[in-house]
N, C-alpha and C positions, 0 to 999 in steps of 0.2 A: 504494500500500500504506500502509494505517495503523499511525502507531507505539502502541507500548502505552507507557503513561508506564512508567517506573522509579522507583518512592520514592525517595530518599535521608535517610537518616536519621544526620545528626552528633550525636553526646555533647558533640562542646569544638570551638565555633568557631574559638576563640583557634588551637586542636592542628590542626585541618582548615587552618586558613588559614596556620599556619607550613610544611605539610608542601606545599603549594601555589605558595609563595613560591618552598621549595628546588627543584622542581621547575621553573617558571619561570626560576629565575637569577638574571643579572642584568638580566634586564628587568622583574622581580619589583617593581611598584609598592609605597609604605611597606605596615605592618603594616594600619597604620590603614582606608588607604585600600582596602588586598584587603577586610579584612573588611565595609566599605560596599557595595565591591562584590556580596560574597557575600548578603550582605542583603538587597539591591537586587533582585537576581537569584530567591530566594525569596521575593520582593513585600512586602517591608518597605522603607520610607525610609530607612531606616540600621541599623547597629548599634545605636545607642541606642533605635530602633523597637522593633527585633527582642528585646531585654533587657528591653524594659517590657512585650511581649506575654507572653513569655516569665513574668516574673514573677509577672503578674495571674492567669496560666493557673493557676499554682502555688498562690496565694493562694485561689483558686475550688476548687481540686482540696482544698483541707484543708479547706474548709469543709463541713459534716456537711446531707444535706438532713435538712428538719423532720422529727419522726417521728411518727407519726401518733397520736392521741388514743385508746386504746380509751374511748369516752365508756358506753360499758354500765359499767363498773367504774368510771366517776368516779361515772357515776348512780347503781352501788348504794352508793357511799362516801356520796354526799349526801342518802339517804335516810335514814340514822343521826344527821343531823341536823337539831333544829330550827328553827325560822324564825331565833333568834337565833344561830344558828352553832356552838350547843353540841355538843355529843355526845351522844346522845340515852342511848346502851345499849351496850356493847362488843360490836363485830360479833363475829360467829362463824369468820367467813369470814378466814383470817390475809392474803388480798390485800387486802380491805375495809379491816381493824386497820390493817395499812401504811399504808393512803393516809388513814384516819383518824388515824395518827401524824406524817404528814406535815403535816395541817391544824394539828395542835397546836403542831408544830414552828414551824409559819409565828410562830403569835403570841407565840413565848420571844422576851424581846431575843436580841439579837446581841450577839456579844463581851462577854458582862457575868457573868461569876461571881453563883451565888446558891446560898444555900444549901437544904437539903432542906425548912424550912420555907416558903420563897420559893414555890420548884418546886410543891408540893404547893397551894398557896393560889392561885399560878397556874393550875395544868390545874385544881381545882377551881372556878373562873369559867368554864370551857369544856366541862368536860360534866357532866352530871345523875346520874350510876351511884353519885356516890361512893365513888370506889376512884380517887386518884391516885395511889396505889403501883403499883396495876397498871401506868398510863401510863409512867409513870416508869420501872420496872424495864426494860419491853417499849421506849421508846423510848432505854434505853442499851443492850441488845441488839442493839436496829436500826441503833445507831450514829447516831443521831439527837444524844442527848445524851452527854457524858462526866460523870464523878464522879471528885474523888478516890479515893483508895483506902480513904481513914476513912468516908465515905460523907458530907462535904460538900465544898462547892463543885461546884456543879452550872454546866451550859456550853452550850449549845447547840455542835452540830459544825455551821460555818457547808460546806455542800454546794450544789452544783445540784440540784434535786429532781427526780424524773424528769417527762416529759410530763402521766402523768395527776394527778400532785400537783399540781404548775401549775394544772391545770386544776381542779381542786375547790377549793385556795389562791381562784384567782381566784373561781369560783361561790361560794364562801363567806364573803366580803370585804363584799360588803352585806349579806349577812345580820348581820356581826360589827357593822359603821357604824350598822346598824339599831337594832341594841343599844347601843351606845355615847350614839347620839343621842337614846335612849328615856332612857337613864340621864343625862345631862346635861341635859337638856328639864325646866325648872322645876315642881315640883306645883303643881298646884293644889287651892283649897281645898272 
């Protein structure tokens, strides 16, 4: 006759292997030693084995898998703009605007106070509509940027951006390099 396994499943080695001890007696080997035993026995080398599977398991288990790219919606975001990474038009579409306010966001410094002239002369290098108040307003909204309450000192809000930002961020990176290298590249006569 075949046996059926039985799971066993412990919370606290430590609490399993005291209450194992007292049952035992006193031929109850030290603490130490039950507990390798008990290890052993669940096909670990040791305690110390079994506490560093244990931990990695933990470590894996908080870790978030990738989430997926919706790439239709990076693509209609990167159709708004042109070869040099500007802003072409302000999308209509308010998921578009987002992820076209996330590219913006990419190119504020970080951590640097600026005031509403700064902001403005900034986003107006990145897109073509002229209308950086709109940007501006719509990206303290979005909680992209913060303001004082007099309405200077402007901030970028340093975030993780979500996946499809990432990705239009990155798609639109040479196109910015493109521009940069165009603009530093010597005239000629």
């Amino acid at each position: 006759m075949t046996k059926t396994p039985v799971p066993l499943r412990v919370d606290d080695m430590t609490a399993f292997t005291r209450a194992l001890s007292r049952q035992l007696g006193d031929t109850s080997p030290k603490h130490l030693t039950l507990m390798n035993m008990v290890a052993r026995s669940a096909g670990f080398q040791n305690v110390q084995h079994l506490r560093a599977v244990s931990a990695a398991a933990k470590r894996l288990d908080n870790q978030t898998e990738p989430a997926t790219v919706d790439a239709r919606a990076v693509e209609r975001a990167l159709h708004q703009f042109d070869a040099f990474g500007r802003l072409r038009r302000w999308p209509s579409k308010r998921a578009t605007q987002t992820l076209a306010l996330w590219a913006m966001w990419a190119t504020m410094p970080a951590n640097q106070a600026l005031d509403e002239r700064e902001v403005s002369t900034h986003l107006a290098d990145e897109h073509l509509f002229r209308d950086p108040a709109t940007l501006r307003r719509t990206m303290i909204s979005c909680g992209l940027l913060t303001r004082d309450k007099d309405g200077t000192n402007y901030c970028r809000i340093e975030q993780e951006p979500p996946v499809e930002a990432k990705a239009l961020i990155r798609a639109l990176s040479s196109r910015r390099n493109a521009r940069v290298a165009l603009a530093t590249e010597p005239q000629r006569a």
